[in-house]
TORLOBA-599947 format. One record per residue (C-alpha): residue in one letter; x, y, z. Coordinates in pm, whole numbers, plus 50000, padded with zeros to 5 digits. Example, Ala and Ser with C-alpha at 12.3 -4.5 7.8 and 13.67 -1.06 7.14 Angstrom:
% TORLOBA-599947
A512304955050780/S513674989450714/
% end
This chain:
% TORLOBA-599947
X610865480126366/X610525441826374/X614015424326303/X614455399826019/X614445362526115/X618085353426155/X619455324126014/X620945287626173/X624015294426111/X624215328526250/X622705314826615/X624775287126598/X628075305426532/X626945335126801/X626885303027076/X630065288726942/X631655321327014/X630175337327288/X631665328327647/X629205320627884/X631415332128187/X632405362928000/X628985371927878/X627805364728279/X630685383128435/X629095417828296/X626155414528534/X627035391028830/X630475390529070/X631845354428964/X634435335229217/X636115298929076/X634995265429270/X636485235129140/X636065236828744/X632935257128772/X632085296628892/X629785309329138/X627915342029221/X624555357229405/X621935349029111/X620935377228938/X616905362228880/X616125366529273/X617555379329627/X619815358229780/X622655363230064/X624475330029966/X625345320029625/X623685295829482/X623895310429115/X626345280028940/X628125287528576/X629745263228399/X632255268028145/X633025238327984/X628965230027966/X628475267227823/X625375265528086/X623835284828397/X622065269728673/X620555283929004/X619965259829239/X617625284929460/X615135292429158/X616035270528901/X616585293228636/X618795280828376/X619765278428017/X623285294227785/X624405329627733/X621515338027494/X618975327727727/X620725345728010/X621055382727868/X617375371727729/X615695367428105/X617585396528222/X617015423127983/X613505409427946/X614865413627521/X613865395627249/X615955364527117/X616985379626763/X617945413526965/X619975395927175/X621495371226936/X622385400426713/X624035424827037/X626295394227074/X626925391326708/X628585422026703/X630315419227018/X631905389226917/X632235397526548/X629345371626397/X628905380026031/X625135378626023/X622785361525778/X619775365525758/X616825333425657/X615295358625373/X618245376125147/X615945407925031/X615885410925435/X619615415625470/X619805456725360/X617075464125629/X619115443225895/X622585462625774/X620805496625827/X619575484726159/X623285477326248/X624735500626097/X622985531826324/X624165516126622/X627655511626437/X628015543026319/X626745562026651/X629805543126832/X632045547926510/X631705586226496/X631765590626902/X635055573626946/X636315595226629/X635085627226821/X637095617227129/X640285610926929/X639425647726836/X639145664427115/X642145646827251/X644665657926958/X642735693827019/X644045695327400/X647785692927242/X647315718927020/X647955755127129/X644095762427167/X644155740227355/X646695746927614/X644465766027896/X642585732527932/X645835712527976/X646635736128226/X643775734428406/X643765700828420/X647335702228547/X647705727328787/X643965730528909/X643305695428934/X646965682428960/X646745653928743/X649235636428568/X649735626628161/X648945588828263/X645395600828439/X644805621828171/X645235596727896/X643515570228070/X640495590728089/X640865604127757/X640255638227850/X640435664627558/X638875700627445/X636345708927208/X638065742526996/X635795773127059/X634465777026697/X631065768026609/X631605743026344/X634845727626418/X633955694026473/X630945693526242/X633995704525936/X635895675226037/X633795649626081/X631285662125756/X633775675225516/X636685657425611/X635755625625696/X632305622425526/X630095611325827/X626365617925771/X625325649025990/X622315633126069/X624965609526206/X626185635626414/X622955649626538/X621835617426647/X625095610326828/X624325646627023/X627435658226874/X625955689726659/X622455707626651/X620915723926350/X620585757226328/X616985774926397/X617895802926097/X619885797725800/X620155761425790/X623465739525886/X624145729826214/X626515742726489/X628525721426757/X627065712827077/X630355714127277/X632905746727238/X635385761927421/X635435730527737/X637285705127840/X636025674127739/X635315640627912/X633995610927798/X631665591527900/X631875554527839/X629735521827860/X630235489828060/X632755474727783/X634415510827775/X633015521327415/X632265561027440/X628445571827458/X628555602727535/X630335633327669/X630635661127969/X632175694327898/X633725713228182/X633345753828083/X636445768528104/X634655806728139/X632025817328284/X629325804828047/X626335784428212/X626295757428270/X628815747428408/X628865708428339/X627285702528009/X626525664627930/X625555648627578/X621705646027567/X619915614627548/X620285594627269/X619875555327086/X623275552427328/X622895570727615/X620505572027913/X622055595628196/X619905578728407/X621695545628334/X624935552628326/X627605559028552/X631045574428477/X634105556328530/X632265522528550/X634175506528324/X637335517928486/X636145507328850/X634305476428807/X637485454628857/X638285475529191/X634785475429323/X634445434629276/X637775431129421/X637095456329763/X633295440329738/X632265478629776/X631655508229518/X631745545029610/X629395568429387/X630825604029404/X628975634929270/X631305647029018/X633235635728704/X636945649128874/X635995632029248/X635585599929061/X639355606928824/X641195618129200/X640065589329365/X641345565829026/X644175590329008/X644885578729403/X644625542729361/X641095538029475/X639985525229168/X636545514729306/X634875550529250/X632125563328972/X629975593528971/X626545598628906/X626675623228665/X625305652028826/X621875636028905/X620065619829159/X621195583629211/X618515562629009/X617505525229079/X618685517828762/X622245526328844/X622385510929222/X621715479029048/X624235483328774/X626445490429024/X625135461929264/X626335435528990/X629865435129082/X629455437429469/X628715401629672/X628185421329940/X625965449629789/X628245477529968/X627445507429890/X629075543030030/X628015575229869/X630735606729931/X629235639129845/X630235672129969/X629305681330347/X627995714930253/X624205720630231/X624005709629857/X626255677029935/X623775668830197/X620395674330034/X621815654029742/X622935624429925/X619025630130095/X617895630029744/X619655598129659/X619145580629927/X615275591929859/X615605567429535/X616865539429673/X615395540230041/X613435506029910/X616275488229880/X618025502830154/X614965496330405/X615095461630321/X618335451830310/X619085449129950/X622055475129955/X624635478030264/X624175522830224/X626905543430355/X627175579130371/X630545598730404/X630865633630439/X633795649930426/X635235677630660/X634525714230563/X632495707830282/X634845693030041/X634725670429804/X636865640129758/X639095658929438/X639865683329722/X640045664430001/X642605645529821/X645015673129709/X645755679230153/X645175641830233/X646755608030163/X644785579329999/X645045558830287/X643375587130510/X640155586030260/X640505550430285/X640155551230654/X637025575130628/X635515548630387/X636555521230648/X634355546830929/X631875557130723/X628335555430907/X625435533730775/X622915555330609/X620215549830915/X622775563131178/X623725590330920/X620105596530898/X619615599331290/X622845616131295/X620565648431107/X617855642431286/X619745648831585/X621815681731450/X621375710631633/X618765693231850/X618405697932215/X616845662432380/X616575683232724/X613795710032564/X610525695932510/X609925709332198/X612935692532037/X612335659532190/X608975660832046/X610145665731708/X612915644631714/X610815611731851/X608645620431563/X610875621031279/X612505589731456/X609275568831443/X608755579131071/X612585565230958/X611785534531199/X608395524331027/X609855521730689/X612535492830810/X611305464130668/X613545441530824/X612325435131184/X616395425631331/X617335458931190/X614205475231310/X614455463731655/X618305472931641/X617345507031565/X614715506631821/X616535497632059/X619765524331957/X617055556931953/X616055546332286/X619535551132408/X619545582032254/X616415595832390/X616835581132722/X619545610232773/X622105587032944/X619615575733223/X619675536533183/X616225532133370/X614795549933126/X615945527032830/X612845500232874/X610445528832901/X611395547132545/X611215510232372/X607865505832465/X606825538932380/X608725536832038/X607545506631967/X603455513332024/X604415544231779/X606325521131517/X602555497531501/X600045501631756/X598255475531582/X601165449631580/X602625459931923/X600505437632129/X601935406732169/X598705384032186/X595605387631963/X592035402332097/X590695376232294/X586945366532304/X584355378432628/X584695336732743/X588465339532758/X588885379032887/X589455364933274/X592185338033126/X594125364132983/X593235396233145/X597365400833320/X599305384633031/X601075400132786/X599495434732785/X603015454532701/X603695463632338/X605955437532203/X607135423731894/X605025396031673/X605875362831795/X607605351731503/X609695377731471/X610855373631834/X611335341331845/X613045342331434/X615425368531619/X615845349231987/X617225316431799/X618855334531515/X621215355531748/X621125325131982/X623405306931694/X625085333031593/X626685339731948/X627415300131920/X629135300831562/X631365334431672/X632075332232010/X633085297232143/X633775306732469/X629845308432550/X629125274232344/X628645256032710/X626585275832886/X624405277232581/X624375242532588/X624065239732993/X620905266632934/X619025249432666/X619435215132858/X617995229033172/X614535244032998/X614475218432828/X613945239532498/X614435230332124/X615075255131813/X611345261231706/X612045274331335/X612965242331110/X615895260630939/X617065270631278/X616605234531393/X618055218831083/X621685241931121/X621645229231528/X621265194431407/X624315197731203/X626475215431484/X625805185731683/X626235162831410/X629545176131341/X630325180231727/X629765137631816/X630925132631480/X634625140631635/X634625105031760/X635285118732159/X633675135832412/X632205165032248/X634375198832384/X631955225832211/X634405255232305/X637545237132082/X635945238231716/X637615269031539/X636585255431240/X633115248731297/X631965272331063/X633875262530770/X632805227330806/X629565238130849/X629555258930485/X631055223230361/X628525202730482/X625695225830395/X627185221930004/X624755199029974/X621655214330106/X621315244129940/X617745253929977/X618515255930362/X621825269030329/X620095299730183/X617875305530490/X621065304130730/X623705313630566/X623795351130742/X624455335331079/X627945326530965/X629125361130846/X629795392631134/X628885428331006/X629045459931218/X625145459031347/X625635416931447/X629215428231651/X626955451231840/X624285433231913/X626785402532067/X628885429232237/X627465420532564/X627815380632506/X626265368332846/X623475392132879/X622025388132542/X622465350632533/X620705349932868/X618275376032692/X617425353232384/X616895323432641/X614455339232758/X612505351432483/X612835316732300/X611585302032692/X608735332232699/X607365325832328/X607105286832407/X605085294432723/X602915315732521/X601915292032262/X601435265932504/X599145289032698/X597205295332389/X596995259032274/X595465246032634/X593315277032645/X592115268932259/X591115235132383/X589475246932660/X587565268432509/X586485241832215/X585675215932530/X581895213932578/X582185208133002/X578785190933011/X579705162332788/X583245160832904/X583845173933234/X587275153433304/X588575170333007/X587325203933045/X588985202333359/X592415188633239/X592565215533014/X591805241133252/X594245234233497/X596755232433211/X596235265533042/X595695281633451/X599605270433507/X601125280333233/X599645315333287/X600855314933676/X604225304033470/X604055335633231/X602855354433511/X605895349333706/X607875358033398/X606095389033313/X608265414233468/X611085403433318/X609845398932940/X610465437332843/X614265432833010/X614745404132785/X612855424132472/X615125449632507/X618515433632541/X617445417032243/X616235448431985/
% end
């Protein structure tokens, strides 16, 4: 139904009122700086934020993608919604009377309203019910259960609003109808009642359970679960959809949690409506639950609005069912998860409990310390790969390397791929260290045959040229070489003890940082080092990186592509565990991919040289391209050492 064309004063008075840091703050993780607030901008991926809101200019700005504009425009871009929808969703929510340009338009606009109204109006009434219904005597098994079963207490109960919905058939539909006059269409369309297939009248949807409601962002109810308190089936019954609710787009608790999950920069979805009230009930107020359905897209992002760091840890049970739903989730989100849009974890707790359990013979800070452990979602993946595996019987080697290569062909990311490479050929070397080069060559031809060789097919003119170099399966150049000099200056940012002989090693091969971003952040490291005004001591600069993320205020189109290198996470502490190796490692790779595209330069000009008409040049070339490949050459058997210590 097309909305009525609002008037001035109405869009004036809903941007008057409406707070552009409190309308932004329900979809992005804000943090002060100066007078303004930042966050990661919610119009396109970023791992640095570059996302700028300003209060007393009532304006947005990214400075990555330039979008830009007030709170209208905002909730406009990013619910893809029409201006006079949007205009009149923060009318209400700020309490704009609204006009309308045409008066006969006004009724239609009221009735428009007034669904929506009346839909929240008569759900919050039937949650007042239910609550006065779990004092009453009928109502006393419920409080029980919710007492002694689930041990909670009167302040967990009331801040849930848990209640009971009376076993008769038309309880609530007699109070709400006769008593306090509410439409039952009302009620029907709120999923409150259903009408009756014989006899006309309607009967309500929820008797006989304990009652919990289900609640929106801003912590207006939408819906509700009932919890049978018998042995009817089901045993969870939820509100169906309606003009409010979308199980698919909600998650319980949200509004209770998303304070704790922006402050811990991590949310934990549990499976059921009582693992997300323990864990609140326990202090970890950072904990929703996805409503007894598989984790949608729709709800990692919701979730992923109040996380900078997009941490995510799913706890379901350890049993069979808890396992095959966290496979089911992860099944929705493996996009994101592949390419590094969501930081998964998966915990499973000991002998199939689940967290309201575990909680009732453990502390808080012992679940805390099993959220601190929990696995990433790949290694919990190869974790089940491996169960009840034997790598010494062929059979089950076969298998396993199979389902291995599948889960490493979907990583987009090529550090995290080669990480993971490089981790399953540990594992399926069986302890035997020789071995380890060997399994990441054979992985790797699996992973892309047609992307493992490192050089393209070369013509029948230039087969002799290149006939020993560079036949193993390796990474693509880039990708080597974006790696090589990325972990290069990460080891240099985190570990100052090996600043020197980074130095010392890029002096004596006379090599330079080939990627300009990479280039640009070394520039500034030595900027800042002369800039001390004595001779530079690289090893003495504790606070190189914070002067680096001051200086780089101002560029922030190349702060974006480097920003990563300043921040550790588990997979980075790995990979510099062995400090001296890999640096010498990435040296080598950076030293190997220059040699290679200065062999393929001199042989490309050798090959375009007609020897006839230039015979002095034909010849230069030659001998150029001929010892760079006796370089490479000499190189060779080392390349796949260096590879590896690298993936």
């Amino acid at each position: 139904m097309q909305i009525p064309r609002l008037h001035p004063d109405t869009i004036e008075e809903v941007k008057l009122r409406a707070d552009i840091v409190d309308v932004v703050s329900e979809y992005v993780v804000l943090r002060k700086r100066g007078k303004d607030f930042v966050g990661l901008c919610p119009f396109h991926d970023e791992k640095s934020p570059s996302f700028t809101v300003s209060q007393t200019k009532q304006m947005y700005y990214c400075f990555g993608c330039q979008a830009g504009g007030n709170a209208i425009k905002f909730v406009m871009e990013l619910g893809k919604r029409s201006f006079a929808d949007v205009v009149l969703d923060l009318a209400r929510r700020y309490q704009v009377p609204v006009q309308t340009l045409e008066p006969e338009q006004r009724q239609e606009l009221q009735r428009q309203l007034s669904l929506r109204e009346q839909l929240y109006e008569v759900l919050a009434m039937s949650a007042q019910f239910y609550q006065h219904a779990l004092r009453q005597s009928q109502g006393q098994k419920a409080l029980q259960y919710l007492q002694s079963n689930r041990q909670l207490k009167e302040e967990t109960i009331q801040q849930f609003g848990l209640g009971y919905a009376p076993a008769g058939w038309e309880t609530l539909h007699r109070y709400l109808v006769e008593d306090k006059h509410y439409p039952a269409q009302i009620l029907e369309k709120a999923g409150l009642i259903k009408p009756r297939k014989e006899g006309g009248g309607y009967y309500d949807v929820f008797r006989d359970r304990l009652m919990i409601p289900i609640r929106d962002v801003q912590g207006r109810v939408i819906a509700f679960g009932g919890r049978t308190l018998t042995d009817e089936q089901p045993k969870y019954l939820n509100s169906p959809e309606t003009e409010l609710f979308s199980k698919g787009k909600t998650l319980f608790a949200l509004d209770q949690a998303k304070g704790g999950i922006s402050q811990l920069d991590q949310a934990v979805v549990v499976e059921g409506y009582f693992d997300a009230i323990a864990l609140h009930a326990a202090g970890i107020n950072n904990a929703v639950a996805s409503l007894g359905t598989a984790l949608s897209l729709e709800q990692v992002r919701l979730i992923l609005r109040y996380t900078e760091s997009k941490q995510l840890v799913l706890n379901f049970d350890a049993d069979k069912a808890g396992t095959n739903a966290a496979e089911r989730a992860i099944g929705e989100i493996a996009e994101l998860a592949y390419k590094g849009e969501v930081q998964l974890k998966i915990l499973n707790l000991a002998d199939g409990k689940d967290a309201d359990e575990y909680l009732h013979s453990h502390t808080p800070e012992d679940y805390g310390e099993l959220l601190k452990n929990a696995p990433l979602w790949l290694d919990w993946q190869i974790q089940q790969i491996l169960q009840n595996r034997d790598l010494k019987q062929a059979t089950d080697f076969q298998q396993v390397t199979q389902q291995l290569v599948k889960l490493l062909k979907n990583i987009a990311n090529s550090d995290t791929r080669n990480y993971y490479v490089s981790y399953c050929a540990e594992i399926l070397s069986l302890g035997d260290t020789r071995l380890i080069p060997l399994r990441v060559e054979n992985l790797l031809t699996q992973i892309a045959p047609a992307a493992a060789a490192y050089t393209k097919p070369v013509s029948a003119k230039q087969a002799w040229g290149s006939s020993k170099v560079s036949q193993s399966p390796l990474p693509t150049e880039r990708s080597l070489l974006e790696h090589a000099e990325a972990l290069l200056l990460r080891i240099y940012l985190h570990c100052p003890e090996q600043r020197q002989a980074i130095i010392a090693e890029l002096e004596e091969r006379d090599l330079q940082f080939s990627l300009s971003h990479h280039r640009f952040l070394w520039q500034q490291i030595l900027e800042i080092s002369s800039g001390d005004g004595e001779t530079i001591n690289f090893a003495s600069q504790p606070d190189l990186i914070s002067r680096l993320q001051d200086h780089f205020l101002e560029f922030s189109s190349e702060m974006g592509l480097i920003s990563h290198l300043f921040h550790i996470n588990e997979k980075n502490q790995k990979e510099i565990l062995r400090t001296p190796q890999v640096v010498q490692a990435a040296i080598a790779c950076m030293d190997l991919v220059m040699l290679e595209k200065r062999y393929r330069h001199f042989l490309e000009l050798w090959q375009q040289t007609d020897p006839e008409a230039e015979p002095e040049r034909y010849q230069s070339y030659y001998q150029a391209f001929y010892a760079e490949k006796i370089k490479l050459q000499k190189i060779d058997r080392q390349r796949l050492f260096s590879i590896t210590e690298l993936l």
